[in-house]
VEXPAPA-546751 format. One line per field, with one value per residue (C-alpha): z negated, x negated, y. Coordinates in pm, 1 decimal. Layout:
residues N
z <- (Z ...)
x <- (X ...)
y <- (Y ...)
END
This chain:
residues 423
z <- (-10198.1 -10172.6 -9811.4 -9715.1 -9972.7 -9802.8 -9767.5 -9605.5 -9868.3 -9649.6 -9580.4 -9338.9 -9390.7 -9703.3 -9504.9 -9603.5 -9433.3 -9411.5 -9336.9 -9176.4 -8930.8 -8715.6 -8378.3 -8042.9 -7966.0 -8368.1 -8395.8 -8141.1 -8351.8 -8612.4 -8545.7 -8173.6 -8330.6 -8732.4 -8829.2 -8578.3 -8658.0 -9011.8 -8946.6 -8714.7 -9004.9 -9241.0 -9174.8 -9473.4 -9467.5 -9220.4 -9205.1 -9053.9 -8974.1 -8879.1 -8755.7 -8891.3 -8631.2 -8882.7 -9218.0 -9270.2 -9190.6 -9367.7 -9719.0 -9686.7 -9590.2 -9883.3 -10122.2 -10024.4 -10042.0 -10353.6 -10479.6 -10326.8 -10462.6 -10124.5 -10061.1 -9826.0 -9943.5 -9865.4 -9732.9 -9661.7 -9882.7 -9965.0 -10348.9 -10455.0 -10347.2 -10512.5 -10839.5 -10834.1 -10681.8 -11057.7 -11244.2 -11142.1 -11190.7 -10829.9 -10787.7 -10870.9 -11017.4 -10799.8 -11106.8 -11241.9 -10957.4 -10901.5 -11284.1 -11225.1 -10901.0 -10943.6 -10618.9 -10656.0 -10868.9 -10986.6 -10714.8 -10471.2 -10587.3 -10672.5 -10270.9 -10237.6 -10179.8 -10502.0 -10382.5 -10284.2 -10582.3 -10777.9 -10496.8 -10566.5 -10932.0 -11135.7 -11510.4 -11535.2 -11304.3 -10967.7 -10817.2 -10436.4 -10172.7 -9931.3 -9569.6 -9327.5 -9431.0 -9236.1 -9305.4 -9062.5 -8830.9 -8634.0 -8226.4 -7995.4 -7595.4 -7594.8 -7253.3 -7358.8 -7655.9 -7503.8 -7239.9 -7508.5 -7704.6 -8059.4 -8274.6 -8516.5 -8782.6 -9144.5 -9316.1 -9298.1 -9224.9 -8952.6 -8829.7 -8783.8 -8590.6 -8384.0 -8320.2 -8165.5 -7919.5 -7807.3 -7748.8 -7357.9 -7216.9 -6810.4 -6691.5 -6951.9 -7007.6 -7358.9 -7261.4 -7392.0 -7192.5 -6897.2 -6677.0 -6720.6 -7027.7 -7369.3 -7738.4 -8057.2 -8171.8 -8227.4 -8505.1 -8641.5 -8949.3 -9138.7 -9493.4 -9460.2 -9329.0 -9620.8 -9820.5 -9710.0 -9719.8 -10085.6 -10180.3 -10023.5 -10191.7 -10525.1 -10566.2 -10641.3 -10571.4 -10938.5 -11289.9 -11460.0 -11606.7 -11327.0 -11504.4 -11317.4 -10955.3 -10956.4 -10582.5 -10586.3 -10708.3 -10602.7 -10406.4 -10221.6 -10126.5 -9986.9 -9808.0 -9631.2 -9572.2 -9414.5 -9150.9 -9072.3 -9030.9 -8749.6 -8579.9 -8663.0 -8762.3 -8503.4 -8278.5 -8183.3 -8265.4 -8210.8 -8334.0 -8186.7 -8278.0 -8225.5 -8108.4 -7822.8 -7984.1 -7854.8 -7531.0 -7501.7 -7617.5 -7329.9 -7083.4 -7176.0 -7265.2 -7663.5 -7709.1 -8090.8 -8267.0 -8612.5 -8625.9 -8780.7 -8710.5 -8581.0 -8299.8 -8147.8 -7963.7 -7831.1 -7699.2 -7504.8 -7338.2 -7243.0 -7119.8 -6924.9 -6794.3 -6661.2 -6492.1 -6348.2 -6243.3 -6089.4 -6339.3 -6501.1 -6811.3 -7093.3 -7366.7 -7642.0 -7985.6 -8364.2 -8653.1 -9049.7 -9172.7 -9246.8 -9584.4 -9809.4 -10182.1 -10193.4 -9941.8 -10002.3 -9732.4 -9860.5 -9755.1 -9575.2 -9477.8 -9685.7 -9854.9 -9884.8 -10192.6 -10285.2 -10448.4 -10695.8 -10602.4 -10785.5 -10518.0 -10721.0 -10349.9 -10148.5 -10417.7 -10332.4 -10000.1 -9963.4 -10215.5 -9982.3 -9665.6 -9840.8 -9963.5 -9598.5 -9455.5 -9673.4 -9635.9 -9468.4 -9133.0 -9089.1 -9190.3 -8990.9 -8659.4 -8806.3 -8793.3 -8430.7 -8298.5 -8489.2 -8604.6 -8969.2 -9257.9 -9384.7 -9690.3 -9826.8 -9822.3 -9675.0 -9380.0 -9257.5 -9170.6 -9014.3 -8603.3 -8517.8 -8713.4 -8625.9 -8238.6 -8253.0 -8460.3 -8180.9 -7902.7 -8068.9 -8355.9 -8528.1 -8638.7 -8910.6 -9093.5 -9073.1 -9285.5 -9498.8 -9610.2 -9786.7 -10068.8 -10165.3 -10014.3 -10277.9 -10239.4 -10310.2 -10611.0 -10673.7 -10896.3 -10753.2 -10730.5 -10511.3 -10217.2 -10244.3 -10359.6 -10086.8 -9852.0 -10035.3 -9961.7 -9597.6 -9562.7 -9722.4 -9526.3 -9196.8 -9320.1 -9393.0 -9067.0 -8838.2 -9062.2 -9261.3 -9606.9 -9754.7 -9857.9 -10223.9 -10178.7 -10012.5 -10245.6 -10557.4 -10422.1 -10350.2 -10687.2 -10821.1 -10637.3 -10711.3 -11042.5 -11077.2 -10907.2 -11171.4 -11464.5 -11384.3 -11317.0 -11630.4 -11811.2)
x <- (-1286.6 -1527.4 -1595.1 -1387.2 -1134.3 -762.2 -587.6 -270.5 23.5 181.7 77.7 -184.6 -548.9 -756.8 -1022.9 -1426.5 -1702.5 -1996.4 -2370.1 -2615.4 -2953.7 -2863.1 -2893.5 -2918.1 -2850.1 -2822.9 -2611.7 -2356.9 -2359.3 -2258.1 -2020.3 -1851.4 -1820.0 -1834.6 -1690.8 -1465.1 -1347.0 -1290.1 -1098.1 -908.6 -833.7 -790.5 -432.0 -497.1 -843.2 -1078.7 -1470.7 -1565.1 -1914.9 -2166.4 -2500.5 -2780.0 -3011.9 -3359.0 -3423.9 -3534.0 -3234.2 -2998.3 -3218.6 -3193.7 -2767.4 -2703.4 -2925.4 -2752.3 -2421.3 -2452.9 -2561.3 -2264.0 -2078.9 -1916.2 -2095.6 -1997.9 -1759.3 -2037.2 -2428.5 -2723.8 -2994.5 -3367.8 -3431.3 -3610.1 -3309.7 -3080.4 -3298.2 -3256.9 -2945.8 -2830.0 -3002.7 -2776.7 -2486.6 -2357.3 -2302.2 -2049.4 -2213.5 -2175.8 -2155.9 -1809.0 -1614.1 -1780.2 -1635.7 -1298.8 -1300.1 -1154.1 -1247.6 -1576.1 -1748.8 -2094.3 -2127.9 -2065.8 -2332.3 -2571.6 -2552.1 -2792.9 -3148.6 -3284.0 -3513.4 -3221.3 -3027.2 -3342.7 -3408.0 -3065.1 -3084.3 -3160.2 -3229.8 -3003.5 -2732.1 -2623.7 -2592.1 -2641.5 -2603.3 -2810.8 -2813.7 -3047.1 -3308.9 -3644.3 -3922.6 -4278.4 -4356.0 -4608.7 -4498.2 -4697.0 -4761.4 -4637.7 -4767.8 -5135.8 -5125.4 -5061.6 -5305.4 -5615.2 -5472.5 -5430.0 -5113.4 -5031.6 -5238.1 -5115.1 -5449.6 -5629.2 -5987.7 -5765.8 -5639.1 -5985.5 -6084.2 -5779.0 -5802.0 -6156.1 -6045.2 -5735.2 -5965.3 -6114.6 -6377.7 -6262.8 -6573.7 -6829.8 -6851.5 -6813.4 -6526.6 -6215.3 -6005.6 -5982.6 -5713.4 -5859.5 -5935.9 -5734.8 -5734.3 -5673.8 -5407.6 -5380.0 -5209.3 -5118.6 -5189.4 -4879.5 -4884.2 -4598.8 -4909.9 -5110.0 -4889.6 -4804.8 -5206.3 -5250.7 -4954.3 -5126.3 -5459.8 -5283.6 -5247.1 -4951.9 -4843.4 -4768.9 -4869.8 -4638.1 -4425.2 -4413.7 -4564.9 -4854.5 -5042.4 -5233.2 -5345.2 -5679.2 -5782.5 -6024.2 -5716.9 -5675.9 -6023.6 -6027.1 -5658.1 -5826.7 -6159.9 -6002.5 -5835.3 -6148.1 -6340.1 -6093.4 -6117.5 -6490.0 -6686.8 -6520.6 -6385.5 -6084.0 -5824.3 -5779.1 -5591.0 -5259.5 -4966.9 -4597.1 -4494.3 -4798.6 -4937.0 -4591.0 -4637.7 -4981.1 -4864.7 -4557.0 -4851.2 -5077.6 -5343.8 -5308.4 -5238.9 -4975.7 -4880.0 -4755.1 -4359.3 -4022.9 -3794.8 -3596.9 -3844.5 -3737.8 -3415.1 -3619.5 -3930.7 -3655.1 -3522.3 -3880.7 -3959.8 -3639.4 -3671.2 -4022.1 -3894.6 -3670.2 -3950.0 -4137.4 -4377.9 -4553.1 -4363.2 -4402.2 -4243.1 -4187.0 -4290.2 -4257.3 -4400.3 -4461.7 -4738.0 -5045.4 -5091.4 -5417.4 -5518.7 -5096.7 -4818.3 -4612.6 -4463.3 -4270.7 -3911.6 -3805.8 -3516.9 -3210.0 -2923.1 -2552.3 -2465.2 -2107.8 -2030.1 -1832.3 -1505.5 -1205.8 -1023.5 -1032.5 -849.7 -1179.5 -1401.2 -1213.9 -1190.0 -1605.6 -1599.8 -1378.3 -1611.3 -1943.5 -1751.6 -1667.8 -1999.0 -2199.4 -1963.0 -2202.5 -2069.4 -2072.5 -2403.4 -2547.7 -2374.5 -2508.3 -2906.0 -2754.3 -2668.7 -2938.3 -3241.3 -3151.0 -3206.8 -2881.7 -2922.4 -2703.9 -2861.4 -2493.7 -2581.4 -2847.3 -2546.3 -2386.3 -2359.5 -2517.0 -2770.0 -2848.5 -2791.4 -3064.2 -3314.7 -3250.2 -3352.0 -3663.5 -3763.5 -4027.2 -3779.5 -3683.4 -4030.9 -3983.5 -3674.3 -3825.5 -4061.7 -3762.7 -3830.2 -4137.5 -4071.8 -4123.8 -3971.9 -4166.0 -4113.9 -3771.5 -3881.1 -3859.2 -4187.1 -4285.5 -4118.9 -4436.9 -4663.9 -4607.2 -4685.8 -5026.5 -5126.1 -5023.0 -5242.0 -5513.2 -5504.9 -5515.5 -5791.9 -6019.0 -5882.1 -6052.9 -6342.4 -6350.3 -6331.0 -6423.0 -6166.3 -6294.8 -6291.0 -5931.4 -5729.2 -5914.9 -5763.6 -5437.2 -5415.3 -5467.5 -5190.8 -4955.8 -5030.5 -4953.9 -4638.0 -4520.7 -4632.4 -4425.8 -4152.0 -4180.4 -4139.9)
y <- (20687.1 20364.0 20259.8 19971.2 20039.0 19977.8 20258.1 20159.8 20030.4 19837.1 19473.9 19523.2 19357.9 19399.6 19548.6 19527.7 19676.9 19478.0 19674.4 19486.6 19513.9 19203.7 19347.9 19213.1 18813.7 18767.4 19038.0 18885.7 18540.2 18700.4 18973.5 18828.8 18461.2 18434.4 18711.7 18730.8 18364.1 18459.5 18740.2 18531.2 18263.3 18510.8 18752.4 18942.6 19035.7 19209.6 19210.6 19541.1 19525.9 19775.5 19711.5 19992.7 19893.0 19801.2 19705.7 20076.9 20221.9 19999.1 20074.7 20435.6 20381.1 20186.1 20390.6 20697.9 20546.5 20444.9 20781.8 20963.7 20648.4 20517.9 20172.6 19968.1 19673.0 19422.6 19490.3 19269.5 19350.7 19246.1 19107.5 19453.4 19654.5 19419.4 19463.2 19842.9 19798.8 19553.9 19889.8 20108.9 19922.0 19928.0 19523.9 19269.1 18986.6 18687.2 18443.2 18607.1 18538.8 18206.5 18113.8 18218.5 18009.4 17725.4 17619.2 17667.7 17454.5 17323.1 17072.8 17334.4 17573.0 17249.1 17181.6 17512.4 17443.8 17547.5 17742.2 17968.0 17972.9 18058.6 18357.7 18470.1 18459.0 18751.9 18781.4 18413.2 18564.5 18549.5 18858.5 18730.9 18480.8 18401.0 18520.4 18481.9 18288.2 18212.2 18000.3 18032.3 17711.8 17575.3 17646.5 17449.2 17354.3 17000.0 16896.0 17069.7 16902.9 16563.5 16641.1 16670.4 16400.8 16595.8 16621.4 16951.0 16964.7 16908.7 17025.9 17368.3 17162.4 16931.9 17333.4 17413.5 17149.3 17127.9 17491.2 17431.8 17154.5 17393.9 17696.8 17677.5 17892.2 17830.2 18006.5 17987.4 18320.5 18352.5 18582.0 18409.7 18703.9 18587.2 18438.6 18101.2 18151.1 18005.2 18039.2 17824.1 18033.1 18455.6 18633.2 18949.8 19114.3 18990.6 18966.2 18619.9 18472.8 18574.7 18464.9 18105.0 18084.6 18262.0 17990.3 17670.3 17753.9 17725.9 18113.6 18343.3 18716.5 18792.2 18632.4 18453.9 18736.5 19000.1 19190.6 19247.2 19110.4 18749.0 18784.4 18947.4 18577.7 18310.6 18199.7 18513.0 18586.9 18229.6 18323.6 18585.7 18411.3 18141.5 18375.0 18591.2 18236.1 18167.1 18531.3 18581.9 18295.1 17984.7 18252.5 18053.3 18296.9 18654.4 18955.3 19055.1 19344.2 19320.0 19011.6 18989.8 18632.2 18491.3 18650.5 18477.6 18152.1 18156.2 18271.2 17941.9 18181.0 18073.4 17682.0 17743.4 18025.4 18029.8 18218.4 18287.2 17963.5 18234.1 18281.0 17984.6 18110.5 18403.6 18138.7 17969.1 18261.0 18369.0 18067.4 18036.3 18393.1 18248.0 17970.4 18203.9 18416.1 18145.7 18107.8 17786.2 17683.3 17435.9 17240.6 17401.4 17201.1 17287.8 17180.5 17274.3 17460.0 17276.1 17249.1 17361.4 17246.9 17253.9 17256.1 17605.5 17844.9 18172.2 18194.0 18544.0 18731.6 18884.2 18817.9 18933.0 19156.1 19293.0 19595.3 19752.5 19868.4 20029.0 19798.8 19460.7 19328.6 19451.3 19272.0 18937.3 18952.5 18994.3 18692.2 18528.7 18619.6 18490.4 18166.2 18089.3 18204.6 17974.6 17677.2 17404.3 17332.2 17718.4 17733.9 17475.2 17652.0 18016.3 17789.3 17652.3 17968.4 18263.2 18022.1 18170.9 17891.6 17695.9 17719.8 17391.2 17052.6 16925.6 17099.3 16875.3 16635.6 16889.5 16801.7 17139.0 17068.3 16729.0 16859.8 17112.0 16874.4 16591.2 16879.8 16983.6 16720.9 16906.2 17091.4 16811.1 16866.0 17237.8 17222.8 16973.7 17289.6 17395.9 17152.9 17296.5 17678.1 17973.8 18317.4 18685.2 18914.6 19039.7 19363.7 19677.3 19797.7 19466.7 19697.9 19929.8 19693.8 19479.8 19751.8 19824.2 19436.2 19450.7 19739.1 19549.6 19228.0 19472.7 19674.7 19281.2 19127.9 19442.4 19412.3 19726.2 19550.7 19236.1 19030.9 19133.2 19481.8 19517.2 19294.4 19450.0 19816.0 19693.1 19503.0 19825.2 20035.9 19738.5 19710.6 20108.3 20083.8 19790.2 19987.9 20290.1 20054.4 19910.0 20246.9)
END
């Protein structure tokens, strides 16, 4: 029997399990107030969720439930697992139940950014909705900023620059470790930040088709060039893991970081948790990505599938679910409360919205990115490929390859994954 199917004849709830990874403070928006407001509007259906803790864990769930056929009612799922997902037949597509809707018509799905009906479309259907949706940002030290008399940059040249005015040497040691001491910026070795770079110097992750990789490019070589000049050549950045370049940024030892607009509700907390503490705090400012040749930024995060089920009553109640979830005021209070994206231009008007832009106003530009944002590869073999690019960009950024080298071997092992996709 399929997960979430009812199972009681009598008139109790349609209920439909919902897997997800949203854990912690995102995990309470979601389950302790959304869901558990629809269910409380809703007598005759019931969202069971169930958090899988990570992204990991939640693939291998819904790949295994699948094969044992006993999906979930509902899941949130990345665009390469919805494209093998669509190959095996194990999804309703969206775009049926959205024509026998009566209630939801053209104007409704027009009020989606398109970048996010175009991230949910699939071969010229619809087989998902979007979720939770991130886009990077600028985060910056208001009062330091003020204090040296510079603004965010909106250029990579202005970045530079700005980058070497922020970066302080208290002792003149040429030691830029020490207490006194602060940074331009520091960064991991993520491959969003790629990315957003390989997309603002005009470049893309795959040619036209899919059918093949289009980053080991001009553009990509000067992506990568352009982040070892900051690390290596102006020395006003420096490499970080986890999630330490936000530690060092609430610390006043690194004067912006680039983020998740998610991050935001998590900078707060650490800086309030400081203040508790007794420690120095700041104003926290944000601010879109500075733009190269083009302005471009790649969207991130999931989106909500719904499977097949021999249950046509589960089917519509998940339809019901993602109809309410993505209605605009509840998006704008899902961005209010979680940082995630919404993901209808209505929303903007939405008094959550407009609340949280009037507390930190850079965050007006930062949506703007939206109108110009581009989403990653939705074939299957992206998933791998992906991985094979990350690895790259790690192995130029601690100087073991040239930029040249590293993209030309993960173009390869990309390129191998999409060809035995393609067979």
């Amino acid at each position: 029997m399929a997960c979430g199917r009812e199972t009681d004849p009598d008139n109790s709830p349609v209920q439909v399990v919902f897997w997800h990874a949203m854990g912690g403070p995102l995990g309470d928006v979601l389950e302790d107030s959304l869901i558990a407001e629809f269910n409380s509007l809703h007598d005759d259906i019931e969202i069971l969720p169930v958090c899988m803790g990570n992204y990991s864990a939640l693939s291998q769930k819904i790949m295994a439930g699948v094969m044992a056929d006993s999906p979930p009612g509902m899941a949130q799922a990345y665009e390469t697992w919805t494209a093998q997902l669509i190959r095996g037949g194990a999804l309703v597509p969206l775009d049926s139940l959205m024509e026998a809707d009566s209630s939801y018509t053209a104007e409704v799905w027009n009020d989606f950014f398109p970048v996010f009906q175009a991230n949910n479309t699939f071969d010229g259907r619809v087989y998902s909705f979007p979720f939770n949706k991130s886009v990077p940002l600028i985060y910056y030290n208001v009062e330091l900023f003020d204090s040296l008399g510079v603004t965010p940059a909106t250029t990579w040249e202005e970045q530079r620059k700005l980058l070497e005015v922020l970066t302080h040497d208290g002792n003149s040691d040429g030691d830029l470790f020490d207490a006194e001491d602060r940074h331009g910026t520091a960064f991991g070795t993520s491959v969003w930040t790629f990315e957003c770079l390989l997309a603002q110097a005009g470049g893309s992750l795959l040619n036209s088709d899919s059918t093949g990789t289009a980053f080991n490019s001009s553009e990509g070589i000067e992506a990568l060039n352009y982040m070892t000049t900051l690390l290596y050549v102006d020395s006003t950045a420096y490499l970080t893991s986890g999630y330490d370049h936000q530690k060092g940024f609430a610390d006043g030892r690194v004067g912006q970081v680039q983020g998740s607009v998610t991050s935001l509700a998590f900078m707060i907390r650490d800086m309030e948790r400081r203040a508790d503490s007794g420690l120095s705090t700041f104003t926290i400012g944000t601010a879109p990505l500075p733009a190269g040749r083009e302005q471009a930024v790649y969207i991130s995060g999931t989106n909500v599938i719904l499977f097949n089920n021999e249950d046509p009553r589960v089917v519509e109640a998940g339809w019901e679910f993602i109809k309410w979830f993505t209605q605009p005021d509840i998006q704008a209070r899902w961005f209010a409360g979680s940082g995630y994206l919404p993901t209808r231009v209505s929303s903007l008007e939405e008094p959550a919205v407009i609340a949280k832009m009037e507390e930190y106003p850079g965050l007006e530009a930062v949506l703007e990115q939206l109108h110009y944002a581009v989403f990653e590869p939705q074939i299957t073999a992206w998933y791998d490929g992906r991985a094979f690019l990350s690895e790259s960009i790690e192995i130029v950024l601690y100087g073991r390859m040239t930029p040249e080298e590293a993209l030309s071997r993960a173009a390869d092992l990309a390129d191998a994954e999409i060809r035995t996709g393609r067979q």
